[in-house]
VODOSE-331208 format. One record per residue (C-alpha): x, y, z; residue number from 1; residue in three letters. Coordinates in Angstrom, 3 decimals. Example, Ala and Ser with C-alpha at 12.3 -4.5 7.8 and 13.67 -1.06 7.14 Angstrom:
<recs>
(rec (12.300 -4.500 7.800) 1 ALA) (rec (13.670 -1.060 7.140) 2 SER) 
</recs>
This chain:
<recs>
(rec (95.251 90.243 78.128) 1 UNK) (rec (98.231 87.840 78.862) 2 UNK) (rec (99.963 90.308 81.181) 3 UNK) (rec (96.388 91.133 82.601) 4 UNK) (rec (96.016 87.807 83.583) 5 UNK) (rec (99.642 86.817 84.730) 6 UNK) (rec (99.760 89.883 87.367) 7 UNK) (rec (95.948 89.081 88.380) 8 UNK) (rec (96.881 85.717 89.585) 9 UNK) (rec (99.927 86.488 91.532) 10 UNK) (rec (98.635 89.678 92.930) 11 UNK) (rec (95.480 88.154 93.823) 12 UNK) (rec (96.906 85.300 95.391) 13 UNK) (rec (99.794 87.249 97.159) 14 UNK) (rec (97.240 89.393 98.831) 15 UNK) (rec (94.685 86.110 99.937) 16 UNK) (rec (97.368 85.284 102.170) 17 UNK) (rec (96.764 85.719 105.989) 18 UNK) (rec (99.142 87.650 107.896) 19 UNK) (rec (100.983 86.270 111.277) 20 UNK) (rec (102.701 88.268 113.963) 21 UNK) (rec (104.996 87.044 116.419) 22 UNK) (rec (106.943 88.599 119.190) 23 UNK) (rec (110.331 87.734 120.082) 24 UNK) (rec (110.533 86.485 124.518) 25 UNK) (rec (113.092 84.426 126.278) 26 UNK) (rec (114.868 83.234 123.036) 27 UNK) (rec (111.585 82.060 121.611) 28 UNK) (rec (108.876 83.228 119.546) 29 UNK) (rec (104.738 83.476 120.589) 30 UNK) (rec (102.278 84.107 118.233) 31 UNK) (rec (100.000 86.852 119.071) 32 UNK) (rec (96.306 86.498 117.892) 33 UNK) (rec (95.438 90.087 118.108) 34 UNK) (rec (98.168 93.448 117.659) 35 UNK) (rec (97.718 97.077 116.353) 36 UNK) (rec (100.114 96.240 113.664) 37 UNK) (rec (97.631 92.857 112.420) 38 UNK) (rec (94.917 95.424 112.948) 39 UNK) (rec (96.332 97.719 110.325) 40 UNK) (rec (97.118 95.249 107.882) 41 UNK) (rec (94.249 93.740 108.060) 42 UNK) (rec (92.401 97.309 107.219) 43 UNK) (rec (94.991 99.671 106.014) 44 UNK) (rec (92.767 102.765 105.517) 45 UNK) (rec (89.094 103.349 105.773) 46 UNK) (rec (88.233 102.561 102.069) 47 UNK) (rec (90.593 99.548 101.631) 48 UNK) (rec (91.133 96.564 103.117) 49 UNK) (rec (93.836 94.379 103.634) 50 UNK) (rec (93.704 92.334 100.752) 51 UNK) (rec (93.085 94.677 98.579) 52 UNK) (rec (95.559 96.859 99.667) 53 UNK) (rec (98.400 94.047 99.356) 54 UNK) (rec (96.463 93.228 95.600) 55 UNK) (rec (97.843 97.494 94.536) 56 UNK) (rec (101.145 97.107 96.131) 57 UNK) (rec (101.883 93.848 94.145) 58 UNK) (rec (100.211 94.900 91.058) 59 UNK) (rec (102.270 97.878 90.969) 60 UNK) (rec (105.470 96.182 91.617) 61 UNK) (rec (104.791 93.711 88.898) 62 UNK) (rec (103.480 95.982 86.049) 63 UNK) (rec (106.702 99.062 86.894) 64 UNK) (rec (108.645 97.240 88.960) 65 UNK) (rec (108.019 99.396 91.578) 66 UNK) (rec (105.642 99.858 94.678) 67 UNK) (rec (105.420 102.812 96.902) 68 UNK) (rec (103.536 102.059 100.267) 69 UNK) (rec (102.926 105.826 102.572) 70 UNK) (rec (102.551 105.725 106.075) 71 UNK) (rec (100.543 108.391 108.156) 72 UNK) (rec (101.896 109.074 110.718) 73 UNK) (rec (100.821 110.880 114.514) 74 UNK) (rec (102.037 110.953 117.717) 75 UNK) (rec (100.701 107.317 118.468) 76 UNK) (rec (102.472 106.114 115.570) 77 UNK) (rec (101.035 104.561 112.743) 78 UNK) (rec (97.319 105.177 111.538) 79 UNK) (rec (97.100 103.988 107.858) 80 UNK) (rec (98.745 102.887 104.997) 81 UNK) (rec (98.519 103.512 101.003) 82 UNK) (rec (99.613 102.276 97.886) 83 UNK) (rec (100.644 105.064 95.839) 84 UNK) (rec (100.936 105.206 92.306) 85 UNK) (rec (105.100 104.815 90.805) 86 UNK) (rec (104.137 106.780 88.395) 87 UNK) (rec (103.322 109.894 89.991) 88 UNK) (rec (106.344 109.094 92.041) 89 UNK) (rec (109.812 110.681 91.497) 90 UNK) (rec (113.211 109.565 93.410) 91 UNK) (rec (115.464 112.385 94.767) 92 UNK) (rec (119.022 111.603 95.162) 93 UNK) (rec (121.894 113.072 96.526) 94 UNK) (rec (125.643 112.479 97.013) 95 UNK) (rec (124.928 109.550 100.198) 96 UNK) (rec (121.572 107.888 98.364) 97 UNK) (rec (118.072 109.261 98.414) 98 UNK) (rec (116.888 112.076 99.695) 99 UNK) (rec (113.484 112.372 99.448) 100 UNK) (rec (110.328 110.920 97.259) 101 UNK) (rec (108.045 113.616 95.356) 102 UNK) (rec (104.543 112.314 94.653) 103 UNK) (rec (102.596 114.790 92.047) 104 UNK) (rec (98.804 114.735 91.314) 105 UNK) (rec (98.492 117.307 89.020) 106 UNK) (rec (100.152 120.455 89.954) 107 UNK) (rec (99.927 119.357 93.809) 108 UNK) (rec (103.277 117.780 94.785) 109 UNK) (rec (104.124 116.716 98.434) 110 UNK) (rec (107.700 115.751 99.545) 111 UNK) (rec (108.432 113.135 101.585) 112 UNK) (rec (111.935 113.090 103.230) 113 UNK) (rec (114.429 110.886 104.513) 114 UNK) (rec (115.935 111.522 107.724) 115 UNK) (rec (119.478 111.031 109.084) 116 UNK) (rec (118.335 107.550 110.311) 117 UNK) (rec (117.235 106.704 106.986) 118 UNK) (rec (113.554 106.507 108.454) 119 UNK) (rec (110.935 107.943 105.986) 120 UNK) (rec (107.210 107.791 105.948) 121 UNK) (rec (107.731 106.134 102.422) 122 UNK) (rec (108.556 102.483 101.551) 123 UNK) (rec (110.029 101.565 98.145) 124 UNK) (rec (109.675 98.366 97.141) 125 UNK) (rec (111.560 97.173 93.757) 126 UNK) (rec (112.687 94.524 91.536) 127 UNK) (rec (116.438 94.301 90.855) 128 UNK) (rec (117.072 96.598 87.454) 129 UNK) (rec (121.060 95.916 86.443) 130 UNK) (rec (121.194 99.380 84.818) 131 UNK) (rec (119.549 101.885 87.717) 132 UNK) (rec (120.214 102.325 91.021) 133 UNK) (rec (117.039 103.842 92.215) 134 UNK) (rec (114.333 102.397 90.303) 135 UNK) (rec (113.180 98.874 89.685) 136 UNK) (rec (113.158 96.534 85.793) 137 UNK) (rec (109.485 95.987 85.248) 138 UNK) (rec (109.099 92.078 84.025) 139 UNK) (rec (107.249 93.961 81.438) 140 UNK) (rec (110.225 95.518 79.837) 141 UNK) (rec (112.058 92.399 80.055) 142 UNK) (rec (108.907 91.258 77.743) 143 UNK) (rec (108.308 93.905 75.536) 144 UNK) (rec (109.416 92.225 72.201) 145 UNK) (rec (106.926 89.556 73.171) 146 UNK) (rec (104.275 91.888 74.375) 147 UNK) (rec (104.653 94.104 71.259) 148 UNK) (rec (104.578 90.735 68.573) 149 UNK) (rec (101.619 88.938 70.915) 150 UNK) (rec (99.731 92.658 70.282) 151 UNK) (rec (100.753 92.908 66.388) 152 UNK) (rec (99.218 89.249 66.126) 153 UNK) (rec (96.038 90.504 67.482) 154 UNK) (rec (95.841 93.445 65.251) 155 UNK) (rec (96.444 91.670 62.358) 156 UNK) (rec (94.129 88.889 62.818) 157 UNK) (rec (91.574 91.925 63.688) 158 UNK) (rec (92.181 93.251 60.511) 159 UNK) (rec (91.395 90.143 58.641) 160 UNK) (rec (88.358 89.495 60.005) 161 UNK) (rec (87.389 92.786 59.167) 162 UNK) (rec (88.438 92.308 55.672) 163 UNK) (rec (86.054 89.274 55.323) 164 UNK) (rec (89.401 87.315 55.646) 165 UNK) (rec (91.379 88.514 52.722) 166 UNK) (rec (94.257 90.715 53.220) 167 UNK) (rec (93.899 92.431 50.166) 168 UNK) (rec (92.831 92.410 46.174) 169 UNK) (rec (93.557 93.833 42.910) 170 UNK) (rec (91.487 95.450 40.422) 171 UNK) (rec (92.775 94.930 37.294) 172 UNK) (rec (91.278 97.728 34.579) 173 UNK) (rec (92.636 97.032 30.550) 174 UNK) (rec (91.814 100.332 28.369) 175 UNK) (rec (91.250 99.794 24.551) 176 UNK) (rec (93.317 100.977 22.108) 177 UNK) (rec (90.851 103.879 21.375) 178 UNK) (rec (90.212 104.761 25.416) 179 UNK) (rec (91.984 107.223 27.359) 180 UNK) (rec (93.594 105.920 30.833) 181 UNK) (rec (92.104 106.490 34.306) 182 UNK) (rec (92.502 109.663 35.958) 183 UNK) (rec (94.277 109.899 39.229) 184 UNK) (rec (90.791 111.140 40.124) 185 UNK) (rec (89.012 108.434 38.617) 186 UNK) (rec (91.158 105.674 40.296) 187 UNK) (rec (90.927 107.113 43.784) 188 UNK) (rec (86.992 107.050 43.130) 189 UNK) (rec (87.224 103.706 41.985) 190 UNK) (rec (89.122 102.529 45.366) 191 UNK) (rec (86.811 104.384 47.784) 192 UNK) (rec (83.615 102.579 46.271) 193 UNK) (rec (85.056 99.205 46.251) 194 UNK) (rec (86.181 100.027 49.799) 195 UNK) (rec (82.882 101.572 51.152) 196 UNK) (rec (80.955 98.187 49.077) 197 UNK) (rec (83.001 95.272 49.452) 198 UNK) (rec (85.656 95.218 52.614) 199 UNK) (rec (84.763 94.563 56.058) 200 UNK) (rec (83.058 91.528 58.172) 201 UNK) (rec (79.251 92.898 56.768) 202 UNK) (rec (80.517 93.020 53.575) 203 UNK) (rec (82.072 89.655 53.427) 204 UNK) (rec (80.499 87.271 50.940) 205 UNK) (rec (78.480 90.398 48.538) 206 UNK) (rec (78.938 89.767 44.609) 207 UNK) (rec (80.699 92.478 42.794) 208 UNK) (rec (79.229 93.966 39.840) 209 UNK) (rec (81.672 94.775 37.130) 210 UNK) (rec (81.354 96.549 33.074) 211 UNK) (rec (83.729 96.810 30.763) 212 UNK) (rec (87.247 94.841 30.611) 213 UNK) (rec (87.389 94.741 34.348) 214 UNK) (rec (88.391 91.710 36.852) 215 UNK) (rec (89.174 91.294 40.014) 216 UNK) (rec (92.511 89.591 40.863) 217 UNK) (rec (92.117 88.170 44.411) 218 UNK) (rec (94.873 87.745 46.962) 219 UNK) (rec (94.830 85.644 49.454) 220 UNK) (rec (96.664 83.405 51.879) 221 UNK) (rec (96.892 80.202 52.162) 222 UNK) (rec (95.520 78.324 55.366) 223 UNK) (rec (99.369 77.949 56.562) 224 UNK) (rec (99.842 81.443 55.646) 225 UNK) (rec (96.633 82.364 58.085) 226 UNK) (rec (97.709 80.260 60.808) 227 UNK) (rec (99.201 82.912 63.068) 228 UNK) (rec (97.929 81.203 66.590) 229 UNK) (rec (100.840 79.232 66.757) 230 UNK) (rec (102.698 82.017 66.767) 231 UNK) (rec (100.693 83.971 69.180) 232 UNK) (rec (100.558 80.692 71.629) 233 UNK) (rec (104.816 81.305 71.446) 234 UNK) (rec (103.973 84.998 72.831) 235 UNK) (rec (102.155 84.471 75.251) 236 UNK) (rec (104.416 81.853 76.644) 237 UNK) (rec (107.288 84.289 76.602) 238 UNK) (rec (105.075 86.876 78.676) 239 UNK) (rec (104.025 84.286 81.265) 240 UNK) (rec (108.171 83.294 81.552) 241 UNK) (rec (108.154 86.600 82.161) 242 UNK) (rec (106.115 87.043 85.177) 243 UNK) (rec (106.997 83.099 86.441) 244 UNK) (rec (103.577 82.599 85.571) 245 UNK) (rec (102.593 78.622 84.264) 246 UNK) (rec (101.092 79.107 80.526) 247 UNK) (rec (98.282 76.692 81.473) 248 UNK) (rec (96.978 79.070 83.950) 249 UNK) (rec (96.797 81.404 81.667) 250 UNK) (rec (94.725 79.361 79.362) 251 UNK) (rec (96.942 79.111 76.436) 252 UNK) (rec (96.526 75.843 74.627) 253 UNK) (rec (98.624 73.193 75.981) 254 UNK) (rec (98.491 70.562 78.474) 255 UNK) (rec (95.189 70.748 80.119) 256 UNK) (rec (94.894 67.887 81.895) 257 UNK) (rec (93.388 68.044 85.724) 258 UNK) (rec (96.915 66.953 87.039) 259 UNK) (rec (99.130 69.637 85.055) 260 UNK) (rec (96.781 72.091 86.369) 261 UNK) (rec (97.256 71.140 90.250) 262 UNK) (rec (100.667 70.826 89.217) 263 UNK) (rec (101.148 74.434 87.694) 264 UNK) (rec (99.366 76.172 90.688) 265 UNK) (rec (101.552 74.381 92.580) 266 UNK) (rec (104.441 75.804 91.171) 267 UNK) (rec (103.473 79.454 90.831) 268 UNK) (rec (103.037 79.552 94.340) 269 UNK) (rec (106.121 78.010 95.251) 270 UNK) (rec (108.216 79.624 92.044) 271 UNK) (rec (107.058 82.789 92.190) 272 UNK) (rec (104.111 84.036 94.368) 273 UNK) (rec (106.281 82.977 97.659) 274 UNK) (rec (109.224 84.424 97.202) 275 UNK) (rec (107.555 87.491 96.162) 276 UNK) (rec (105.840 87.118 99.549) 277 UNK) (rec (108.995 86.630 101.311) 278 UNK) (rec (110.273 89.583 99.532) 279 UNK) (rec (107.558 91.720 100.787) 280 UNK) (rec (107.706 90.784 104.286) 281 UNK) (rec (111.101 90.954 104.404) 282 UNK) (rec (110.984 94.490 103.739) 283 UNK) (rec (107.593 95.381 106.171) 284 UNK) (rec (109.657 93.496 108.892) 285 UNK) (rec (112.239 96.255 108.200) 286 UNK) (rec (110.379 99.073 107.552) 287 UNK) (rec (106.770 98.867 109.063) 288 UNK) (rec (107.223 96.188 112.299) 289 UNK) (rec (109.812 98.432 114.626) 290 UNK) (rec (107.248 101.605 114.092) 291 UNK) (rec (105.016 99.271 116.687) 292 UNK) (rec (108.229 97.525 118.723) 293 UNK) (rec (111.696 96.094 118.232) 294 UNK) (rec (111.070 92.619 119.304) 295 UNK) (rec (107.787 91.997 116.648) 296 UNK) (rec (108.287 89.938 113.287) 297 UNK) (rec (105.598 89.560 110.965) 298 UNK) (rec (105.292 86.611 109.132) 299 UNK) (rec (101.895 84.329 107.006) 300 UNK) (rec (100.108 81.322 107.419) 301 UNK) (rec (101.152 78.548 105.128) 302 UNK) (rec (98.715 76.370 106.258) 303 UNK) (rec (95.989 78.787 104.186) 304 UNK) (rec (97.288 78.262 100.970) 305 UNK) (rec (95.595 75.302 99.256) 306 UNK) (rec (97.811 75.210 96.728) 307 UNK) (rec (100.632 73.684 98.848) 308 UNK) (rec (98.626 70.985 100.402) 309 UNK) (rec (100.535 68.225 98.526) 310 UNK) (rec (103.295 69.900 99.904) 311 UNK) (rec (102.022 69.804 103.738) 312 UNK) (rec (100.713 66.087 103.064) 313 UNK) (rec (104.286 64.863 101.756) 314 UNK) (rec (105.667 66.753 104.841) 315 UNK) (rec (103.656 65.653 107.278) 316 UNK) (rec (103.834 61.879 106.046) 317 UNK) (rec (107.305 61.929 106.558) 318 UNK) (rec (107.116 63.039 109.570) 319 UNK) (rec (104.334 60.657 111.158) 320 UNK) (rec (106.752 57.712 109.742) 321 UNK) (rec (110.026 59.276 111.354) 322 UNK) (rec (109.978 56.760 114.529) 323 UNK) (rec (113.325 58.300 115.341) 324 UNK) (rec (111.709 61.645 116.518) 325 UNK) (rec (109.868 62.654 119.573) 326 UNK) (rec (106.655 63.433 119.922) 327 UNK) (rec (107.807 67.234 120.588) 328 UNK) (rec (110.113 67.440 117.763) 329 UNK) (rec (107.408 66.123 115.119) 330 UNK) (rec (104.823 68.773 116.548) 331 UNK) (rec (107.498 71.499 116.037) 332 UNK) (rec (108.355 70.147 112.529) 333 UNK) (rec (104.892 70.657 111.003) 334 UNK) (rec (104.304 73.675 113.301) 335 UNK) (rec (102.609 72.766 116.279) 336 UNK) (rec (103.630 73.743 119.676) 337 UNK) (rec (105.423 71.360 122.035) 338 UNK) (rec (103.243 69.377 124.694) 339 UNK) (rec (104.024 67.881 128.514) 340 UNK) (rec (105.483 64.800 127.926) 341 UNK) (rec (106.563 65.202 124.655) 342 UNK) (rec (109.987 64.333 124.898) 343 UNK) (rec (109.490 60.528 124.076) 344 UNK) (rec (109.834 58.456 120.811) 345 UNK) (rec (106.837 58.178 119.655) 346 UNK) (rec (107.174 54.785 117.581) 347 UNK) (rec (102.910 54.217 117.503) 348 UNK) (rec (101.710 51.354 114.301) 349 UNK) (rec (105.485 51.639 113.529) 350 UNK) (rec (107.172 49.986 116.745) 351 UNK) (rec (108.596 46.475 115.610) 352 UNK) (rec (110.360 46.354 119.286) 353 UNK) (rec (109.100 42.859 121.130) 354 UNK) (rec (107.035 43.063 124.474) 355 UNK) 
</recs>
């Protein structure tokens, strides 16, 4: 549920982001409003759209560590795009790097191959793995020891509860002097009925009916013994380190005050969901951008992100106080265009300069 919830936010919130396109003209950049290449990000493929298109890619990078993104391709270039699954991928190397990338559904497998260029219809995305050179470190194998105790917790507190909380019992049977033992036959009887009458939630609280020198010895746990949550709260932490992912967001106890909250969305954006984002248009700029023309660079609107408006309002509180700056070089500091007449201090409530 932890990890469920760690790549849910970031993938969600990677893929809410608007894209931006700009095109490279007399040492400057424009910013073009409408483009074949926003068109196809915007709707990758008839049955997906852009969001949730960029929601798979980053959901598969987080949960393998790798993402696999095909383009189709005609003679105008290209039409579509689609996450494919990494685990239906394979990686074919040779002597000078990879070759080719086999995707299998079922007993259908279709090859995709890298030219002399190193162009291929393919894009791998990865996170850094120390120990491979083709293939990406999931942050859930960094976390597995975590993932594994936060899930043994679980069980175990499962079985509890469906053991009326008591982990277990003893029935305690003293023979007579002039009485034979228990059978192996009669014991195993003896277990299944006290199973089949007294364990389990529905069972929990029933009186047992005893004859003859019979008792039950109960064993239980103390409260400190029960208290596993503590332990599972540590778990969970360790996952969400994991992913970069603030444990308040992903409602384990803590903190959870209206100001830590703003405060830890604050920083998953800017910790992790950003660079992430930088990371993936990064490689689209490389991979994706000169299939529609060399002088194009995509790019995303900060401005959309709500989560760094305490951010923008620091920034752009600065710069309204900077009397040393023109008008122009404010505008282009919090993103704005430059204007005629521009080129002047603009000193405004903050001029101290006699008439």
């Amino acid at each position: 549920m932890i990890v469920f919830r760690c790549v849910n936010l970031i993938a969600r919130g990677l893929g809410s982001v608007p894209w931006l396109l700009y095109r490279k003209a007399n040492g400057s950049e424009e910013e073009l409003e409408q483009h074949p290449l926003l068109n196809l990000l915007n709707c990758p493929s008839p049955h997906q759209a852009g969001s949730a298109f960029m929601e798979a890619v980053v959901s598969h990078l987080l949960l393998s560590g790798n993402a696999y993104i095909e383009a189709v391709l005609d003679n105008y270039g290209v039409q579509e795009l689609y996450a494919l699954r990494p685990d239906r991928m394979r990686i074919i190397a040779g002597q000078s790097g990879i070759e080719a990338y086999e995707y299998s559904v079922g007993t259908h497998k279709k090859l995709y191959k890298v030219d002399a260029n190193g162009k291929c219809p393919i894009l791998h995305i990865k996170l850094f793995h120390p120990l491979h050179d083709w293939y990406g470190l999931s942050p859930i194998e960094a976390a597995a020891c975590s993932i594994d105790q936060h899930n043994a917790v679980s069980n175990h507190n499962l079985a509890l509860l469906q053991n009326g909380g008591r982990p277990s019992g003893a029935f305690i049977i003293k023979p007579s002097n002039h009485s034979a033992p228990l059978t192996e036959q009669q014991r195993n009887q003896l277990r299944e009925d006290i199973t089949h009458l007294y364990e389990g939630g529905k069972n929990a609280g029933r009186i047992m009916m005893m004859e003859g020198d019979f008792s039950w010895q109960d064993m239980g746990l103390s409260p400190k013994d029960l208290d596993f949550i503590s332990g599972k709260s540590v778990s969970a932490r360790e996952i969400c380190q994991a992913f970069g992912v603030p444990p308040i967001l992903a409602g384990i106890p803590g903190d959870a005050t209206f100001a830590n909250y703003r405060e830890a969305r604050f920083h998953l954006w800017e910790d992790t969901i950003l660079p992430l984002l930088d990371h993936l248009v990064a490689e689209m700029n490389l991979w994706l951008a000169p299939y529609f023309g060399s002088d194009l660079r995509l790019g995303y609107d900060h401005d959309s992100i709500a989560a760094l408006s305490p951010k923008r309002e620091a920034t752009w509180e600065k710069v309204c106080t900077a009397d040393f700056l023109t008008v122009n070089e404010k505008r282009q500091a919090v993103g704005y265009s430059p204007i005629t007449d521009g080129d002047i201090l603009d000193r405004g409530k903050h001029d101290t300069t006699p008439n």
